[in-house]
Legacy VTK file of the C-alpha trace (Angstrom):
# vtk DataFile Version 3.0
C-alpha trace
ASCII
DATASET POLYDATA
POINTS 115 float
0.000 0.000 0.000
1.721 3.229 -0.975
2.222 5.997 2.050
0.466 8.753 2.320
2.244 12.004 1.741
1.520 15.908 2.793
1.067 16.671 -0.762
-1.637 13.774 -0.834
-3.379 14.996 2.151
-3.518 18.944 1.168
-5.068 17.105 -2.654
-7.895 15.451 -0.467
-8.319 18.358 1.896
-8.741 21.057 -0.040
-12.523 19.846 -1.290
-13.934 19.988 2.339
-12.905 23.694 3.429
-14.640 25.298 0.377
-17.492 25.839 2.812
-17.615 27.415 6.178
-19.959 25.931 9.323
-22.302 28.394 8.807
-23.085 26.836 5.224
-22.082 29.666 3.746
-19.999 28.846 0.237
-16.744 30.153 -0.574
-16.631 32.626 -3.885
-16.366 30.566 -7.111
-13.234 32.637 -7.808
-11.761 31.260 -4.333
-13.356 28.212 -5.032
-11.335 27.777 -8.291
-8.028 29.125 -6.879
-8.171 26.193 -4.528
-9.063 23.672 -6.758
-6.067 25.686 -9.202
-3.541 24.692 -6.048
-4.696 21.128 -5.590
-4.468 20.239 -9.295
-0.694 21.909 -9.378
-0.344 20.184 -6.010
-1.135 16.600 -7.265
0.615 17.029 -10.547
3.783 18.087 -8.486
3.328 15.002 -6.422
3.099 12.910 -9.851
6.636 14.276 -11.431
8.442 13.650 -8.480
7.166 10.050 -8.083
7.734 9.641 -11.806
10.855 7.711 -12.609
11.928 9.423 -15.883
10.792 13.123 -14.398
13.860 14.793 -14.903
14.808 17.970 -12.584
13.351 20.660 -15.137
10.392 18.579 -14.650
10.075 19.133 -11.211
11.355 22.491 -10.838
8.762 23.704 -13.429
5.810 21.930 -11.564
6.663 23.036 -8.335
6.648 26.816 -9.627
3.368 26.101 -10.965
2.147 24.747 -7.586
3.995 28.134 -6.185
2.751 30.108 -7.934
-0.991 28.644 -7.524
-0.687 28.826 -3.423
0.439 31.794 -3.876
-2.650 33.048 -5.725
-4.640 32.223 -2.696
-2.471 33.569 -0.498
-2.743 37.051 -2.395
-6.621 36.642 -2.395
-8.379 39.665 -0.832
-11.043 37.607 0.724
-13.432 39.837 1.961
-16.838 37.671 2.972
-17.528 35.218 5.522
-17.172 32.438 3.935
-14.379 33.451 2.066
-12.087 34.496 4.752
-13.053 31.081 6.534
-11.949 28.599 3.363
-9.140 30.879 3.014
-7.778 30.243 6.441
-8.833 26.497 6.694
-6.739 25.576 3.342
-3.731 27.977 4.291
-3.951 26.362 7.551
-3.769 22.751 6.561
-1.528 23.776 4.240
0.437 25.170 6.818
-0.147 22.200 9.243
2.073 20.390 6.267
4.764 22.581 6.195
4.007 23.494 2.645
3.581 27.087 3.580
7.041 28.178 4.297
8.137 31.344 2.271
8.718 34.660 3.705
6.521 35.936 0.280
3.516 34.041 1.036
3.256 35.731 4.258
3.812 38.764 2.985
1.152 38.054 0.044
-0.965 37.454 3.425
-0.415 40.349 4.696
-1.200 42.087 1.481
-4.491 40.565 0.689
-5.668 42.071 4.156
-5.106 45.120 3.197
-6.886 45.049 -0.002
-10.902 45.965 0.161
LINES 1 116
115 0 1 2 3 4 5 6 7 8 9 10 11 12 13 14 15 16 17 18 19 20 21 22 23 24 25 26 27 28 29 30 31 32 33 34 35 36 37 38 39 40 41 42 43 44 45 46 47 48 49 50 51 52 53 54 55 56 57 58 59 60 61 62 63 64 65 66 67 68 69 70 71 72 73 74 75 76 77 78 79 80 81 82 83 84 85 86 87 88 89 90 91 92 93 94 95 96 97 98 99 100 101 102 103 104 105 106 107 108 109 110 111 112 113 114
């Protein structure tokens, strides 16, 4: 049975937080930035696990899958249930050490400023 990664997890997570308790929905823009990230996140998982992948290969899927969390990270969400899905993916992201860069913070930081 193959073992279950962080990138695996964040792929299978990222369907449940598109809604908040409230029942509120996430934007379909925020919606599709998340579903963006897992996509990236799964196809990075697939070139590194692929044999032949060769480094170009995984250096130009893992700046897609930058790139993509870094999108959400930069996304001014400004209702409910946006700034709830927001901060559930980031923080299981997070919780997988995936979120490590001193510019998604920043794009944080940024996107809560924005109105």
């Amino acid at each position: 049975m193959p073992a279950i990664t962080r990138r695996t997890l964040l792929a299978l997570t990222g369907a449940a937080v598109a809604v908040d308790p409230a029942g509120e929905n996430a934007s379909p823009k925020l919606q599709a930035l998340i579903a963006a990230h897992e996509a990236a996140y799964a196809e990075f998982h697939r070139v590194v696990h692929r044999a032949e992948s060769s480094r170009d290969d995984r250096d130009r899927t893992d700046g897609i899958e930058q790139e993509a969390l870094l999108a959400i990270c930069s996304y001014p969400a400004i209702s409910r249930a946006d700034r709830w899905a927001k901060a559930e993916y980031l923080l299981a992201t997070e919780g997988k050490g995936e979120l490590d860069l001193e510019v998604h913070m920043q794009a944080i930081l940024r996107s809560m400023m924005r109105t």
